[in-house]
GUSE-721919 format. One record per residue (C-alpha): residue number from 1; residue in one letter; chain; y, z, x. Coordinates in pm, 1 decimal. Each point is the difference from the previous one (the first is absolute). Layout:
TIFI    n  res  chain     north        up      east
TIFI  NUM    A      A         Y         Z         X
...
//
This chain:
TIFI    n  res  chain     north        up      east
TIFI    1    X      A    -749.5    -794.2    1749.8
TIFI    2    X      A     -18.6     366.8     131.1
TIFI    3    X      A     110.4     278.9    -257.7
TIFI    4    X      A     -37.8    -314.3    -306.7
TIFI    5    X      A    -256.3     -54.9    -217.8
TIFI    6    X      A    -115.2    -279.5     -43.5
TIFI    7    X      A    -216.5     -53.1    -344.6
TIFI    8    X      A    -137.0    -283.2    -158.2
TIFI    9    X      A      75.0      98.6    -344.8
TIFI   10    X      A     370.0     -15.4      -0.6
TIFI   11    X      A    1578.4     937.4    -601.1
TIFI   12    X      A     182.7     124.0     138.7
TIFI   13    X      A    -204.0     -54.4     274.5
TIFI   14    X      A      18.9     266.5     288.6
TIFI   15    X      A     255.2     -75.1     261.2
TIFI   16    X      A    -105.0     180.2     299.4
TIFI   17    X      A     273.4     171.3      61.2
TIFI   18    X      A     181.5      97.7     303.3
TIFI   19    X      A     -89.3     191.0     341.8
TIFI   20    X      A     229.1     260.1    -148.2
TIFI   21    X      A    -205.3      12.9    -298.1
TIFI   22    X      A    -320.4      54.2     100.5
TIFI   23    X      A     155.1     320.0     246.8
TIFI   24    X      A     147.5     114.4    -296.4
TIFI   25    X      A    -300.7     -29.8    -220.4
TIFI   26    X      A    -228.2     175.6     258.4
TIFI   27    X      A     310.2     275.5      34.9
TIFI   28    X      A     -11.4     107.6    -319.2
TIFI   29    X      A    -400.3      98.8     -34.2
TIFI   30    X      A      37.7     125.6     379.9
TIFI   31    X      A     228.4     264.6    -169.5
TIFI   32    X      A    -252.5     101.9    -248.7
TIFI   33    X      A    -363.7    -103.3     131.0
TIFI   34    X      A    -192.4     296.7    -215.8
TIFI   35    X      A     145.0    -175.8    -319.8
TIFI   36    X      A    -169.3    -339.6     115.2
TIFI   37    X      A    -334.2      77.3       1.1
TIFI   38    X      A    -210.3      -4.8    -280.9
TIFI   39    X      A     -80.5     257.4    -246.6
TIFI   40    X      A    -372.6     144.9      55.1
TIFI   41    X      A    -349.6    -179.1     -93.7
TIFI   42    X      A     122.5     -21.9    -350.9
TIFI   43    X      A     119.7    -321.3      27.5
TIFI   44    X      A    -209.5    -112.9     276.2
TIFI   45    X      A    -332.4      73.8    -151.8
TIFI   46    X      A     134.2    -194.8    -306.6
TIFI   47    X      A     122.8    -270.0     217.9
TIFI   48    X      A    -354.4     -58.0     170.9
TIFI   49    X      A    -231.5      95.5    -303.2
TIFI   50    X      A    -202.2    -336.0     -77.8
TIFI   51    X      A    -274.0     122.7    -266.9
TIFI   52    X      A     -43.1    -209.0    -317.3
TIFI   53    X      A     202.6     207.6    -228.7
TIFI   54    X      A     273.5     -62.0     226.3
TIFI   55    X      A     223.7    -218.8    -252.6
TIFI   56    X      A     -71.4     255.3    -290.6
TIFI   57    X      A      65.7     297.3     231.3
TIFI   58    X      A     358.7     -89.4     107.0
TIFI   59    X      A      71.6    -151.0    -338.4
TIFI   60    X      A     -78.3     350.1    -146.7
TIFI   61    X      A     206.6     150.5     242.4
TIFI   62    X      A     276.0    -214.0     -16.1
TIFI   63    X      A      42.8      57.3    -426.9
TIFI   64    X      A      31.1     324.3      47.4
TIFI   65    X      A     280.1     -43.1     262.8
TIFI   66    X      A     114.3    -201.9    -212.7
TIFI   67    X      A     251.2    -219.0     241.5
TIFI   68    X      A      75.7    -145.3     257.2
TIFI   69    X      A     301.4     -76.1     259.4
TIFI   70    X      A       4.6    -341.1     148.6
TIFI   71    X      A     259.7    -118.7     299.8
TIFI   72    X      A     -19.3    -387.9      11.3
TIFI   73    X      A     188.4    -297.8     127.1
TIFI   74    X      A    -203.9    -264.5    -230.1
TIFI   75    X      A     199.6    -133.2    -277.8
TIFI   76    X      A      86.4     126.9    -325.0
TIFI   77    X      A    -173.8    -271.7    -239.8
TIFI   78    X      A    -280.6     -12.0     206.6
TIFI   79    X      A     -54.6     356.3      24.3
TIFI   80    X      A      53.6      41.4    -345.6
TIFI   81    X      A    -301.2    -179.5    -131.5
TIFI   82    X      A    -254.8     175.9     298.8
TIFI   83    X      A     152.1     363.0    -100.5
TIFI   84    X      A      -5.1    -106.6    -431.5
TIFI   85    X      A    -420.4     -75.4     109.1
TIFI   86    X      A     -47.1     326.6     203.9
TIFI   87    X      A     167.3     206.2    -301.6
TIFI   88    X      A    -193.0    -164.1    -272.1
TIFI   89    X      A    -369.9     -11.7     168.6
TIFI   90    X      A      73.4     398.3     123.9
TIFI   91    X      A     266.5     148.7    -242.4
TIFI   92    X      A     165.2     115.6     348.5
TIFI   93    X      A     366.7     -58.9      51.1
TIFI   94    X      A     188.4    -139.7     259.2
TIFI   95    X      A     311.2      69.3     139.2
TIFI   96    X      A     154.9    -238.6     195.8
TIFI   97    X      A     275.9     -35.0     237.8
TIFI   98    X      A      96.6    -312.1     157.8
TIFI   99    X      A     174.7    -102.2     265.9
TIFI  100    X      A      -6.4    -225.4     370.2
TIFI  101    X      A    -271.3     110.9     247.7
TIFI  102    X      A     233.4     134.9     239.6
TIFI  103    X      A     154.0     245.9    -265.1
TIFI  104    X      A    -362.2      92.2     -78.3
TIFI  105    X      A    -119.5     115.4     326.0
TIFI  106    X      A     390.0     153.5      75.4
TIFI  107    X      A     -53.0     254.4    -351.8
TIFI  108    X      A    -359.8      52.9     118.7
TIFI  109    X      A     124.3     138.0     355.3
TIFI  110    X      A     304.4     210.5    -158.4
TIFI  111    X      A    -205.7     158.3    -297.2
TIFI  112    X      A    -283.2      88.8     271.3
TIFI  113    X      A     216.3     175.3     227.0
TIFI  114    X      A     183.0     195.0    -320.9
TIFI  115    X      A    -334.9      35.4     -86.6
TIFI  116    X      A     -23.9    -119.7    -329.9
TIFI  117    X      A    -297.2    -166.1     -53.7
TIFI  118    X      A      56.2    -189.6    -343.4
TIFI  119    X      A    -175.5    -333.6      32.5
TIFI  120    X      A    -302.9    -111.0     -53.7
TIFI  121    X      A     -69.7    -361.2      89.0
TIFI  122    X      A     182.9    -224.7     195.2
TIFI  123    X      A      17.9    -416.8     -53.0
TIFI  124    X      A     140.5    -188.0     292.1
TIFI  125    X      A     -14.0    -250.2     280.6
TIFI  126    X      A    -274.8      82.8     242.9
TIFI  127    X      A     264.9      45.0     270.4
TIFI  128    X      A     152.4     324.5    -163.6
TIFI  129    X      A    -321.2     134.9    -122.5
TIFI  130    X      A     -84.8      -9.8     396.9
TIFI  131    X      A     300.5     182.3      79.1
TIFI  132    X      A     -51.1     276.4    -283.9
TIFI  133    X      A    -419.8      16.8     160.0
TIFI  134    X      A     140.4      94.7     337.4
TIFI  135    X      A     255.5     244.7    -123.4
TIFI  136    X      A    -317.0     147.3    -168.4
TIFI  137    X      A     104.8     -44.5    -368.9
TIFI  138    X      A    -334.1    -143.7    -104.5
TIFI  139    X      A    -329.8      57.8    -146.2
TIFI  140    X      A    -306.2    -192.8     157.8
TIFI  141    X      A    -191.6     -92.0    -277.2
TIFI  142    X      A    -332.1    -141.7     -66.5
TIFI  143    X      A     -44.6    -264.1    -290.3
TIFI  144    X      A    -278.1    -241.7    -138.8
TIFI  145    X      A     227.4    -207.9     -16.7
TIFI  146    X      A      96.5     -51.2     408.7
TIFI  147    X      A    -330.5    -174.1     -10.5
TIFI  148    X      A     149.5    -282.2    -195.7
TIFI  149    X      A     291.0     -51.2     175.6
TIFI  150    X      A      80.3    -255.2     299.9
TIFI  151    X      A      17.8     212.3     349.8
TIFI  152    X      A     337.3     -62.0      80.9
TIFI  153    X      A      44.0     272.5    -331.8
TIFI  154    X      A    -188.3     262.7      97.3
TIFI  155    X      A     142.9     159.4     345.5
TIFI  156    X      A    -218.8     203.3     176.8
TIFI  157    X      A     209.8     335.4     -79.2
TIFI  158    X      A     -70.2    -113.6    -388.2
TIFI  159    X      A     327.3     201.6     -49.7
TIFI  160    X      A     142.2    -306.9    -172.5
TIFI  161    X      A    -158.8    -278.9    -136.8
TIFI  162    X      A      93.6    -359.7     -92.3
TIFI  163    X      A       9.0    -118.8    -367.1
TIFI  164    X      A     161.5    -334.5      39.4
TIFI  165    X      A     146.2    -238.6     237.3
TIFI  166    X      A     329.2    -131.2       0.5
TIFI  167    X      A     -16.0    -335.4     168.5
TIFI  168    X      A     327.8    -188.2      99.4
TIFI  169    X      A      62.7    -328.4    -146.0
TIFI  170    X      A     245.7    -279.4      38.7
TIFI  171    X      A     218.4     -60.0    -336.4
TIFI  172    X      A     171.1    -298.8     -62.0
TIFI  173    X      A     244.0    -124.0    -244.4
TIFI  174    X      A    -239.1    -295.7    -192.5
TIFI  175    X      A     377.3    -196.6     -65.2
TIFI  176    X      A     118.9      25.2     337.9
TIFI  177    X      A    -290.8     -27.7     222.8
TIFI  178    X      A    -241.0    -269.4     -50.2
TIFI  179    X      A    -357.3      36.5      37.6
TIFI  180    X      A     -64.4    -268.0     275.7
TIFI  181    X      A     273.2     157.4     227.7
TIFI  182    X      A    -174.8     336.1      43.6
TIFI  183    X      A     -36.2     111.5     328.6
TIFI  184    X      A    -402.4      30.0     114.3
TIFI  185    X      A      60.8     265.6     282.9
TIFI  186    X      A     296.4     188.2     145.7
TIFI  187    X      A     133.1    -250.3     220.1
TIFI  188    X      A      52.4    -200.1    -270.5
TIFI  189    X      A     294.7     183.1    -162.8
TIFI  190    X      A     186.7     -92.9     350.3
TIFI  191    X      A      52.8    -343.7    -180.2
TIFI  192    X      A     382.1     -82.1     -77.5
TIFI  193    X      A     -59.4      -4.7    -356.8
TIFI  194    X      A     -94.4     341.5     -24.1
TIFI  195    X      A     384.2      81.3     109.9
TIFI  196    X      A     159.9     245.7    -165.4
TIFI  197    X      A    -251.0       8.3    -297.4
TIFI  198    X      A    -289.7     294.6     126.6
TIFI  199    X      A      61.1     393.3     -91.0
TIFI  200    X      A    -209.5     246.2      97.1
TIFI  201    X      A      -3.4     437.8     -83.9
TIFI  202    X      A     178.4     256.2     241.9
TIFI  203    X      A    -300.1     211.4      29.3
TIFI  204    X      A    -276.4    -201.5      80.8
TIFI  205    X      A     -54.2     114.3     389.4
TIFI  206    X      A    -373.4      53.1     -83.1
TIFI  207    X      A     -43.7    -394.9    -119.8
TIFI  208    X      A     196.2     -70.3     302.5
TIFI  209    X      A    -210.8     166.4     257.7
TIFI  210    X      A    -321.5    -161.3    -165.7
TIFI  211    X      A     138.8    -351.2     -34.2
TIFI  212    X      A     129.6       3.3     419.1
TIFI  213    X      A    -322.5     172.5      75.5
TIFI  214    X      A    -244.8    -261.8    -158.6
TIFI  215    X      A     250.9    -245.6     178.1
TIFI  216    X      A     -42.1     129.1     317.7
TIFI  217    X      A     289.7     290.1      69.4
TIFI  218    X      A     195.8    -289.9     258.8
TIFI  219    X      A      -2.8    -262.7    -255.0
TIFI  220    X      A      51.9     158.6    -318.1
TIFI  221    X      A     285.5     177.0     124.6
TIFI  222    X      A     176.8    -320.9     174.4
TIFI  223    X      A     -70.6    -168.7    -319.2
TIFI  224    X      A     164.3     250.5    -246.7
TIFI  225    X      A     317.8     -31.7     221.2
TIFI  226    X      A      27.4    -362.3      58.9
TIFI  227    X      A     -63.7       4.9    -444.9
TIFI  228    X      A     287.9     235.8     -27.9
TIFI  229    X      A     238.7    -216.7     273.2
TIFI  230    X      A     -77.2    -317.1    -173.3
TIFI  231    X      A      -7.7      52.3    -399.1
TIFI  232    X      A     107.3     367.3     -82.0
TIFI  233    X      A    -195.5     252.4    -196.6
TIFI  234    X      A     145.5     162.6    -322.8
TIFI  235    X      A     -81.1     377.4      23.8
TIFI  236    X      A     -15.7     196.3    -280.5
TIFI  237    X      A    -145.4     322.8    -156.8
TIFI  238    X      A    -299.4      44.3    -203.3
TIFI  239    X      A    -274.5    -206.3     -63.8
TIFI  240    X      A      47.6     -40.8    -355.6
TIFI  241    X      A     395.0     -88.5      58.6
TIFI  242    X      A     -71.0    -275.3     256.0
TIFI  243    X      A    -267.7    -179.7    -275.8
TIFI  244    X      A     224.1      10.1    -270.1
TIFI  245    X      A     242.1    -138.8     201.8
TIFI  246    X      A    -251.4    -273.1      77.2
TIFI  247    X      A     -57.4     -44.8    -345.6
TIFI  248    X      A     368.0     -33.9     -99.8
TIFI  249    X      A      69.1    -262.3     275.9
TIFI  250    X      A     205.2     202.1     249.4
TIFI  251    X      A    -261.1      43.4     222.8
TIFI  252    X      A    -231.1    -330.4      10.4
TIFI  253    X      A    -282.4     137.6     218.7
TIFI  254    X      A    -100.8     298.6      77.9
TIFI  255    X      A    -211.7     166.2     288.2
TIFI  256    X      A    -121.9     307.4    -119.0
TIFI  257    X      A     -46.9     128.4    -332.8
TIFI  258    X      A    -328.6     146.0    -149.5
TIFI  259    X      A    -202.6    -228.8    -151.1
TIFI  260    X      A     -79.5     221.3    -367.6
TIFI  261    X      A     394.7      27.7     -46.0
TIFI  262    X      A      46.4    -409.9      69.9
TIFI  263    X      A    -308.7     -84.5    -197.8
TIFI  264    X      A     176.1     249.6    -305.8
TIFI  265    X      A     326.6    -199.7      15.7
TIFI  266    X      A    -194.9    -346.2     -17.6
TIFI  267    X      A    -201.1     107.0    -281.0
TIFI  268    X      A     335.7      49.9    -192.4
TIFI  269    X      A     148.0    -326.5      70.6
TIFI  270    X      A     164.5       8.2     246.1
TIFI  271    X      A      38.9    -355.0     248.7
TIFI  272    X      A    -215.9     215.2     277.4
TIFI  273    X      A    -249.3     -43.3     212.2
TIFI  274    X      A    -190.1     118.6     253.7
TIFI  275    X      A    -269.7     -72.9     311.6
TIFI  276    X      A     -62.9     162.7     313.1
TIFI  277    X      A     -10.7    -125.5     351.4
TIFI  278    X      A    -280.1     134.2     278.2
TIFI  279    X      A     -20.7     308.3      70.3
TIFI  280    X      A       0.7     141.1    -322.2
TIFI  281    X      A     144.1     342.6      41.7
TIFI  282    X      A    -127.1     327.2    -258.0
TIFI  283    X      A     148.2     332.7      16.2
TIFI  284    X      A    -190.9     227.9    -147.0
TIFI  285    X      A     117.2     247.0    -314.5
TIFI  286    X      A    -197.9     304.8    -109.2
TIFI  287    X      A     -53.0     338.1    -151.4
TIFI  288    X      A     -18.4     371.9     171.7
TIFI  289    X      A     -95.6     308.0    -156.3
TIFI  290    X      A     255.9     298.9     172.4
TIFI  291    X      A    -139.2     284.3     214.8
TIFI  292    X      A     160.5     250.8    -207.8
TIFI  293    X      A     -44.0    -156.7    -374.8
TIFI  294    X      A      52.3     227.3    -228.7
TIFI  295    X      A    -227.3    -190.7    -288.8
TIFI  296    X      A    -281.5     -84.2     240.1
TIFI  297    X      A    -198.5    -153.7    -240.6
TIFI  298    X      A     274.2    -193.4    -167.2
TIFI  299    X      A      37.6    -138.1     353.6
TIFI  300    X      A    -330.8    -124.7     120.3
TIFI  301    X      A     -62.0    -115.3    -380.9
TIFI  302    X      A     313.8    -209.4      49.8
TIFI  303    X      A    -104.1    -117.6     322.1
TIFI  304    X      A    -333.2     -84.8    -119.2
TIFI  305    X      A     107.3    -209.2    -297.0
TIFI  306    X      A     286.1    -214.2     242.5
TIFI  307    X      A    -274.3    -128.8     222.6
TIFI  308    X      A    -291.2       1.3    -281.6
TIFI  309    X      A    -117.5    -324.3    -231.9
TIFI  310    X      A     280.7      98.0    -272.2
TIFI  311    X      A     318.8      26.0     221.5
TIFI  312    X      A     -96.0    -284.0     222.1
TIFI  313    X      A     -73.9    -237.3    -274.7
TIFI  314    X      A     389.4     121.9    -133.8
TIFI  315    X      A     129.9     -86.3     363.2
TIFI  316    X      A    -189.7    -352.0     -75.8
TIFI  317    X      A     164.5     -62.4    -319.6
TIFI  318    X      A     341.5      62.8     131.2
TIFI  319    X      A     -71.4    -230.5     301.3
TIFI  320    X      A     -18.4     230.7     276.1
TIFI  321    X      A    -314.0     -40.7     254.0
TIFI  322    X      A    -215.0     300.2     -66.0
TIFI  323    X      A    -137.0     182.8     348.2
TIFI  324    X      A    -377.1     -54.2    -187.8
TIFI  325    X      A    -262.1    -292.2      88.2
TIFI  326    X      A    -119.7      24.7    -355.1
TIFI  327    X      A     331.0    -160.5    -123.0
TIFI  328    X      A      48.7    -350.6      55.2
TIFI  329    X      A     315.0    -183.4     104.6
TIFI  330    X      A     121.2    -293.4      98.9
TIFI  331    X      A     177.7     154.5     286.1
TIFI  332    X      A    -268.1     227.2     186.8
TIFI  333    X      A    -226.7    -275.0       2.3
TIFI  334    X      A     164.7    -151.6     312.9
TIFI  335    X      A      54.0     155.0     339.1
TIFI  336    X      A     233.9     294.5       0.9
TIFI  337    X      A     213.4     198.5     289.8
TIFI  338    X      A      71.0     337.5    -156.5
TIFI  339    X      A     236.4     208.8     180.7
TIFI  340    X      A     -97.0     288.5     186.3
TIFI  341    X      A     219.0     343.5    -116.7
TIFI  342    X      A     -87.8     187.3     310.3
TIFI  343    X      A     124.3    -292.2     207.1
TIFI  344    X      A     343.4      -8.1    -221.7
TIFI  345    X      A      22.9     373.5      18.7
TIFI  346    X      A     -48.4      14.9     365.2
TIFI  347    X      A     161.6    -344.0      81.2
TIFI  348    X      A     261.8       9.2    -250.2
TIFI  349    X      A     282.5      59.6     228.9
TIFI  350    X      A      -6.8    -305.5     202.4
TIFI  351    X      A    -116.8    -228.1    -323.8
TIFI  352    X      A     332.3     166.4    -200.1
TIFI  353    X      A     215.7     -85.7     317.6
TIFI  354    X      A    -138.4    -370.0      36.1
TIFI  355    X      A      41.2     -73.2    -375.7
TIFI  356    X      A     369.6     105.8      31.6
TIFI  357    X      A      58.3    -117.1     276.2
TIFI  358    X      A     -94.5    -351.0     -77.8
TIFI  359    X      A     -44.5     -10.2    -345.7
TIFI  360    X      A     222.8     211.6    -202.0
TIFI  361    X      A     341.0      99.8     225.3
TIFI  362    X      A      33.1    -333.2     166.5
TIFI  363    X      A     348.0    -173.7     -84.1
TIFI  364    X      A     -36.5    -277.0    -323.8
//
């Protein structure tokens, strides 16, 4: 499929946002384009250096900065236990600030054009790391590491990189839904028992586009309508919302939620499940060390130790799918369609207007 890749491997997530958006975004470093570029050979050098001493060098570094500021959309728990690891192994701190993707890149564009340059790292979806790349807010780095990683991770800028995939699985409530009646393919939810019983999250445009796509643009799209028309589709807001509503019963199946927070909510207890139907549909999240970091080491230590053996085998633990071959799931064994950013970012429009269109603003 042109602008998807197509592997054989297999939070708030980023909502492209509107036309409007994106003009605004590229408004507000238009006013200021001096403050967008990056900082001297400082940082660069750093960025590209790939001798030996490389780990001990920016670990050095980074002590005596002594901190560092991180902007991320992944949640708190989770990031929790990867930032308690990189304090302990490097005595550096980190500061974190959390919030959705599209609040990330929207405080990235408005400090840049007051020119404040506080941050150091940012954690996202792929699709808003793009964004901040072409608005020139990010480092190109070099790492050992990119080696290690599947290609769909490393873009050839290598102004962002992958650390894990966030694949989209089907929930369903295990008291509700019985295990013989799940649907094999698409089509199959366009059965009359599947009426009034499916939800699905507001934001998922991206999943949308890939699913039609693999589909064949025609039929995919015919076939999301005539599901609406016939059984309904719940809409709500936020991934982890829509599977603990699946786990509580109000919503007994659900289309897309991520598989690490639906496997978290099974391993508690809860009566939830989950599968996926072809095409099995990744986004990409990752790490980005900012053009203007103020704690360059700090950064590219950071960034180092997300996509390294000791922050990937965290990801593992807390069942996410880590962006490296050397860790071994059950979910990137099998075929996987991971969504292209640059296609979102540059298709988004039309994929935001279908979704609502047929998706999220017709009448229930």
């Amino acid at each position: 499929k042109p602008g998807i890749a197509n592997l054989s491997v297999r939070h708030r997530h980023f909502r492209l946002s509107t036309f409007a958006f994106r003009l605004a975004a590229a408004a507000l470093l238009a006013a200021a384009p001096a403050m967008a570029q990056g900082p001297g050979s400082a940082l660069s050098a750093l960025a590209a250096y790939e001798g030996p001493d490389r780990e001990q060098r920016l670990a050095e570094g980074a002590r005596r900065e002594g901190f560092l500021n991180l902007y991320t959309s992944l949640t708190v728990d989770d990031m929790a236990v990867l930032n308690a690891a990189f304090e302990k192994r490097y005595r550096v701190k980190v500061q974190m600030w959390r919030a959705n993707s599209e609040k990330i890149v929207q405080r990235a564009l408005a400090e840049a054009r007051a020119g404040r340059f506080d941050v150091d790292v940012f954690e996202s979806n792929a699709p808003s790391l793009e964004i901040l790349h072409r608005e020139g807010l990010l480092q190109a780095v070099r790492s050992p590491h990119h080696a290690d990683l599947i290609p769909a991770a490393v873009p050839a800028h290598r102004e962002w990189v992958g650390a894990r995939l966030n694949i989209f699985v089907h929930a369903y409530n295990t008291k509700l839904v019985r295990k013989e009646e799940l649907p094999s393919s698409y089509s199959d939810l366009l059965h009359p028992r599947w009426k009034g019983r499916l939800g699905i999250e507001a934001s998922d445009e991206d999943w949308f586009a890939a699913v039609v796509q693999s589909l064949g643009e025609e039929k995919g799209l015919k076939l999301f309508r005539d599901l609406v028309a016939a059984n309904g589709l719940s809409v709500r807001r936020g991934h982890t919302l829509l599977t603990n509503l699946v786990a509580a019963g109000e919503v007994p199946f659900a289309l897309t939620v991520y598989n690490f927070t639906a496997e978290q909510v099974k391993q508690k207890g809860a009566p939830l499940d989950w599968f996926v139907m072809p095409p099995a549909i990744a986004r990409a999240n990752g790490v980005a060390v900012a053009r203007r970091a103020p704690r360059p080491h700090a950064a590219l230590l950071y960034y180092e130790f997300m996509i390294g053996d000791e922050g990937q085998q965290i990801l593992l633990k807390r069942d996410f799918v880590p962006a490296s071959r050397k860790m071994d799931t059950a979910l990137n064994r099998g075929p996987l369609t991971i969504i292209d950013p640059a296609l979102i970012v540059d298709q988004g429009e039309r994929w935001s207007r279908l979704y609502d269109e047929i998706i999220v603003k017709i009448p229930r």
